[in-house]
C-alpha positions as CSV (number, residue, x, y, z in Angstrom):
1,X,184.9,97.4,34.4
2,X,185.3,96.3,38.0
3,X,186.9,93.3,39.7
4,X,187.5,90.0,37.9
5,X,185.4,86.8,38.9
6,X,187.7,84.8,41.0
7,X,188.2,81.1,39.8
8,X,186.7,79.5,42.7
9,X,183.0,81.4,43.3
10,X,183.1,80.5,39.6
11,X,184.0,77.1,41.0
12,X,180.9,77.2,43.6
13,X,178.4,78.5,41.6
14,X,178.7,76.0,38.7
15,X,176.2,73.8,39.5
16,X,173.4,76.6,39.6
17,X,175.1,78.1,36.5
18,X,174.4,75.0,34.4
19,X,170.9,75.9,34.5
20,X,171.5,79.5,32.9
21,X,171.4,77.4,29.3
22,X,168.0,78.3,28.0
23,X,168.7,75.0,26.6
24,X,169.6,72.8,29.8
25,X,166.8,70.3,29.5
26,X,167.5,69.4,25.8
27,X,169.9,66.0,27.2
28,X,171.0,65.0,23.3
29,X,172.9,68.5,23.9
30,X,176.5,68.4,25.5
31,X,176.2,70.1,28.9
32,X,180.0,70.8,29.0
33,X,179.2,72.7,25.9
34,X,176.0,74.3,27.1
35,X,177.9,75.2,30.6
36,X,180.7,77.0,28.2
37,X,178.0,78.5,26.3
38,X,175.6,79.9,28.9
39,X,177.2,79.0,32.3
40,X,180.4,79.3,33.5
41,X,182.1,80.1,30.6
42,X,179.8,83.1,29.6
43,X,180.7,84.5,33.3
44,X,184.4,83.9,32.3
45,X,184.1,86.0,29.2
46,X,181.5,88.6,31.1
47,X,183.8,91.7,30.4
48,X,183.8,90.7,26.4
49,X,180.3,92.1,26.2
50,X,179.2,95.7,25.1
51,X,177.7,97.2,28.0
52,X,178.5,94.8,30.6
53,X,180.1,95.3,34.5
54,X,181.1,93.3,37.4
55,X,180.1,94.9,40.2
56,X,181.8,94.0,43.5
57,X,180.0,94.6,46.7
58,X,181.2,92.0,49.5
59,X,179.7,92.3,52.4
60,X,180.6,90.6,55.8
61,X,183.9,89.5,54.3
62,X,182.5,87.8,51.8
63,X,183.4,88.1,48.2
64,X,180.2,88.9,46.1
65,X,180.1,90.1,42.5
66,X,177.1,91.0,40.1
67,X,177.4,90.4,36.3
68,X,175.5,93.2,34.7
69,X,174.5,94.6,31.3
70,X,173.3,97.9,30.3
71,X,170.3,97.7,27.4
72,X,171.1,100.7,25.2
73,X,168.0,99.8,22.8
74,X,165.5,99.2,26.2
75,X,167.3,102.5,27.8
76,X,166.6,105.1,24.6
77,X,163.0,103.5,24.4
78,X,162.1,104.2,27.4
79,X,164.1,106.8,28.7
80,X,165.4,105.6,31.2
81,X,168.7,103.9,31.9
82,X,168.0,99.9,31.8
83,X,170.2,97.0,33.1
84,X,169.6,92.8,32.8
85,X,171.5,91.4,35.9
86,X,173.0,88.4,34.8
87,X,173.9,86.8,38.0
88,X,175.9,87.1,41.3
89,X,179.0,85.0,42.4
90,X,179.1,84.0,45.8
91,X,180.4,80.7,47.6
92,X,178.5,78.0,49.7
93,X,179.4,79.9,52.8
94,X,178.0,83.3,51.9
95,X,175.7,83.8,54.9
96,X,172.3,85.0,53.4
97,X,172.2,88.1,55.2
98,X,175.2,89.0,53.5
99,X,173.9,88.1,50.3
100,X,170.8,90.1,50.8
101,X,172.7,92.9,52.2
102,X,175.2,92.9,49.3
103,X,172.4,93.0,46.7
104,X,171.0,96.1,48.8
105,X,174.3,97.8,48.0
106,X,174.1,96.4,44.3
107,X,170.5,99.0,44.0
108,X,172.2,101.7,45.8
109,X,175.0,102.0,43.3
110,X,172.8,101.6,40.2
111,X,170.6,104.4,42.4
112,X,173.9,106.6,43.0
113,X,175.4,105.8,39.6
114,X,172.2,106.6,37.3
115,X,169.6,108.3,39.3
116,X,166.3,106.7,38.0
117,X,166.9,103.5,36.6
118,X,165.4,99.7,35.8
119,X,166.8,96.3,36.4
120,X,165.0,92.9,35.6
121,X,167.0,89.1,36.1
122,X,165.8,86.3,35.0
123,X,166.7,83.7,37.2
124,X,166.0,79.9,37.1
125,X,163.9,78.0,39.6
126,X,166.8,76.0,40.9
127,X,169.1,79.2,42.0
128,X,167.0,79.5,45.3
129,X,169.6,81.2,46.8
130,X,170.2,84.2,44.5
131,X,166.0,84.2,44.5
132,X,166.1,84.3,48.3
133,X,169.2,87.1,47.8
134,X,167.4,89.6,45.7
135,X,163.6,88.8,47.3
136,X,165.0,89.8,50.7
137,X,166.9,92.9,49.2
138,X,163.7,94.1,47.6
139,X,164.2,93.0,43.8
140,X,160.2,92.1,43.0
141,X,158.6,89.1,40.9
142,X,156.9,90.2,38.3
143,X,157.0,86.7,36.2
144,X,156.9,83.2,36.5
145,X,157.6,81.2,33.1
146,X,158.0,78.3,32.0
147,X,159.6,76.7,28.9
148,X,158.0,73.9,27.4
149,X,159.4,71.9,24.1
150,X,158.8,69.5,21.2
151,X,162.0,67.3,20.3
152,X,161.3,63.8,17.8
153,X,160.3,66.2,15.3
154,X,160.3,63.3,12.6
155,X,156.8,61.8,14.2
156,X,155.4,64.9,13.6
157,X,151.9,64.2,11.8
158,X,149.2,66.7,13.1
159,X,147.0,67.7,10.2
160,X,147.6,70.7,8.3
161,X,146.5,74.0,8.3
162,X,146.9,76.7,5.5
163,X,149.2,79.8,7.0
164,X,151.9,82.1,5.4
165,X,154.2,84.4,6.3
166,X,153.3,87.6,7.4
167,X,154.6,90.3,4.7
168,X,156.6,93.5,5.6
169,X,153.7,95.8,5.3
170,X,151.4,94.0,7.5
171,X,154.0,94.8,10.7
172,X,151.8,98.1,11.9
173,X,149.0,95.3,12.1
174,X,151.2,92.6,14.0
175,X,151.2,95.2,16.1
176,X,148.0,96.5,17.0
177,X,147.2,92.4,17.8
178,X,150.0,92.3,20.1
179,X,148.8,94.9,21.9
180,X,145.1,94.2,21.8
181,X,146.2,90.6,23.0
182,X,146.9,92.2,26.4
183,X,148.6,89.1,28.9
184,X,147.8,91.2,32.6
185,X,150.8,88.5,33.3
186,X,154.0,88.6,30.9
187,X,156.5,90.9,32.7
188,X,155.5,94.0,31.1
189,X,151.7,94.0,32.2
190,X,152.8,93.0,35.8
191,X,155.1,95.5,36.6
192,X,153.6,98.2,37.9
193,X,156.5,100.3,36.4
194,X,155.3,99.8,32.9
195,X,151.4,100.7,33.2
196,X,149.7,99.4,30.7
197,X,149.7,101.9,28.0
198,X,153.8,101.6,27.6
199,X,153.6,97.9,27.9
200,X,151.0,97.8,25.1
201,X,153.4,100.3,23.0
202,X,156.4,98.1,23.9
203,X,154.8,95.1,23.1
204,X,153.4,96.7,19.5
205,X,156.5,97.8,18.9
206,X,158.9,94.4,19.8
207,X,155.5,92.8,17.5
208,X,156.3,95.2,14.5
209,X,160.3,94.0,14.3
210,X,159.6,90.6,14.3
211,X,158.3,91.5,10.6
212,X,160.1,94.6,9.9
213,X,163.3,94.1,11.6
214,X,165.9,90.6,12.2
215,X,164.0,89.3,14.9
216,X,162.3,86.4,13.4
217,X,162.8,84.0,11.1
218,X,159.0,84.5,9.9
219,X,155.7,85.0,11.4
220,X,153.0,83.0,10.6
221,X,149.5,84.3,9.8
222,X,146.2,82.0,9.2
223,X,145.7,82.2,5.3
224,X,141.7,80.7,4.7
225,X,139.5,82.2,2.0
226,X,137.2,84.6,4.0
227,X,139.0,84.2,7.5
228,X,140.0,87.4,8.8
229,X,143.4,87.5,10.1
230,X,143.6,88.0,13.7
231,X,146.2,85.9,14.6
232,X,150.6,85.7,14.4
233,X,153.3,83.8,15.8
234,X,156.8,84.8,15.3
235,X,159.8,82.1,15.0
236,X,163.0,82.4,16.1
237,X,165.2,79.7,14.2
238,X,168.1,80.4,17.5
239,X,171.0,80.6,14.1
240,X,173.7,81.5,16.6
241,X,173.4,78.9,19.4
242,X,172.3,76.2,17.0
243,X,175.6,76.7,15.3
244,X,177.7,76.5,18.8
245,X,175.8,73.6,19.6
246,X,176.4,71.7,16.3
247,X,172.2,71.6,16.1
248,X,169.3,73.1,14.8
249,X,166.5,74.4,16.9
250,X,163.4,77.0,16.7
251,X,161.8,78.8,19.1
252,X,158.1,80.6,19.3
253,X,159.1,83.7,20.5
254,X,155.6,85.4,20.5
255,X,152.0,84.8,19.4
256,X,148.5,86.5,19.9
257,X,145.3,85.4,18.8
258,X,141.9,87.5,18.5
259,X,138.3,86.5,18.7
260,X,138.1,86.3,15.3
261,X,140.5,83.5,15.4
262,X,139.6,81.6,18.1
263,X,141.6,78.1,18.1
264,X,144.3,79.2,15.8
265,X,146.8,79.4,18.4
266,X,147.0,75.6,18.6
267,X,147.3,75.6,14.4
268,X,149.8,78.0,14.3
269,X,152.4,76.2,16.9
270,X,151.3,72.7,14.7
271,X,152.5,74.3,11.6
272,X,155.3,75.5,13.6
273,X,156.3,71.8,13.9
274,X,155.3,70.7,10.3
275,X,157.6,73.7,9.7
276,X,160.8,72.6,12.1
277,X,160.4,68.8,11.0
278,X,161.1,70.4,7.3
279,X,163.8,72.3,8.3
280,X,165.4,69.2,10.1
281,X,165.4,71.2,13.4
282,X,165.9,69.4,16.7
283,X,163.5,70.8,18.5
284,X,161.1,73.8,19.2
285,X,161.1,75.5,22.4
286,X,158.4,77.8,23.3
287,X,157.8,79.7,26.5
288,X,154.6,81.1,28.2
289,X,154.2,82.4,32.0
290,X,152.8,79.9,34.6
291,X,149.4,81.1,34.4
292,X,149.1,80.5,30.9
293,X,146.4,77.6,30.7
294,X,145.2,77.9,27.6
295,X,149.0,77.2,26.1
296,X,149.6,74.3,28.3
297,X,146.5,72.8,26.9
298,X,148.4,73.6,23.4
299,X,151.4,72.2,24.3
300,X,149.6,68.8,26.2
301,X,147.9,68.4,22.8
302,X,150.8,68.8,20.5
303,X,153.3,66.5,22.1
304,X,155.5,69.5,24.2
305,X,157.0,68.7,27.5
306,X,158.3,70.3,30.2
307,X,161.6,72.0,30.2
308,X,162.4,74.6,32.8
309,X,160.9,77.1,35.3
310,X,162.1,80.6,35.9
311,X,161.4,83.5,38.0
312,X,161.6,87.3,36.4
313,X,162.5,89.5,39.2
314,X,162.9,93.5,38.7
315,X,163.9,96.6,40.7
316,X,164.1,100.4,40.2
317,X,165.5,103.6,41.4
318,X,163.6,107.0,41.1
């Protein structure tokens, strides 16, 4: 499994690992509990995880690990082994060179280990120096995203729009709008890796299990005499971490919207809301890429604010 993470890069990389929580930006939460959660604790209990690795390649004298995780779902879908770097542990005077050159040797023993291979991080605006790291040792952006949210649920009072839940046979559909909903910008249509046609499957397919499989709570579908449907969004209700947090939160994991339902995205994140505020939820979180206008204009005219930034970075071996 590798080296243990020593106690005091753990030490100097706190402050960046506090903004690992997907949930950082909610302040009613406990940050010592979201920094055991997500941060430094999850590093602490890295080696707990199915799949996971700490992989040690100092450089320069300098102690630098990499947390990483093998995908078994993402690596027998697409053939290919496929890894989510977590992050690296370094201290304050890790020279960048060193980091750059140690996340150089990181690719070359995924490279020697596996042969062809894919590795994505997703890594928050505020680490600039594991950015800078992995930028300058070749790991490429491929998204930008940002997380925007909705807390004071109880003031919720946006008219109402009829929907229902998608039902189990309607998942092939789901589908086929997921893909026809092409985004040239989530990370699967930017990375040049994909191509198109096995983003669109993968994004079908992800799309078909939020009916079919335990990926969503439900997914919401328009449901007016005569209309259509040519729309979904899928919920998350986050049952694990709200638990650990002692809250109760949603999140819009994905949503696509045809012609035929022009300005239903906007209804279907309001019902999200009436929905939440029902279920006594916190909050709602919901996440789009930076170029996404038309959901900040969604998100400015249902109350959302800003939450976090982060970058979606991604390398591979042949």
């Amino acid at each position: 499994m590798g080296t243990p993470p020593l106690s005091h890069l753990l030490g100097a990389r706190a402050a960046a690992l506090a903004h690992y929580s997907p949930y950082s930006f909610l302040r009613q939460l406990s940050g010592e509990r979201q920094q055991q959660l997500f941060g430094t604790g999850a590093v602490a209990r890295w080696n707990e995880q199915a799949g996971a690795e700490i992989v040690d390649t100092s450089a320069d004298s300098a102690v630098i690990q990499w947390l990483l995780r093998q995908l078994p779902w993402d690596s027998e879908y697409f053939g290919t082994p496929m890894f989510r770097l977590f992050t690296g542990l370094f201290d304050a005077q890790t020279a960048q060179s060193g980091l750059a050159e140690s996340a150089r040797a990181l690719r070359q023993h995924l490279a020697t280990r596996n042969g062809a291979f894919y590795a994505f991080s997703v890594v928050p605006a505020e680490d600039i120096r594991l950015l800078q790291g992995l930028t300058e040792a070749g790991w490429r952006l491929v998204e930008t995203r940002t997380t925007f949210y909705r807390d004071q649920l109880p003031g919720v009072d946006f008219p109402r729009y009829p929907v229902r839940a998608a039902r189990a046979d309607e998942a092939p559909y789901i589908g086929q709008l997921a893909a026809a909903a092409r985004n040239p910008y989530d990370r699967y249509h930017a990375d040049a890796w994909f191509g198109d046609a096995r983003a669109d499957a993968y994004l079908a397919r992800y799309a078909e299990n939020t009916v079919a499989g335990q990926l969503a709570a439900t997914v919401l579908v328009p449901d007016m005499p005569g209309l259509v449907v040519d729309s979904f969004l899928a919920i998350s209700d986050l049952l694990e971490d709200s638990s650990a947090l002692n809250t109760a939160l949603s999140r819009v994991l994905l949503t696509a919207v045809g012609p035929a339902n022009r300005g239903w995205h906007a209804r279907l994140v309001s019902e999200t809301l009436h929905r939440a505020q029902a279920l006594g939820h916190e909050a709602v979180l919901m996440t789009t890429q930076a170029t996404n206008h038309a959901v900040f204009r969604t998100c400015e005219k249902l109350g959302f604010r800003f939450g976090a930034t982060a970058h979606v970075l991604a390398c591979h071996g042949h």
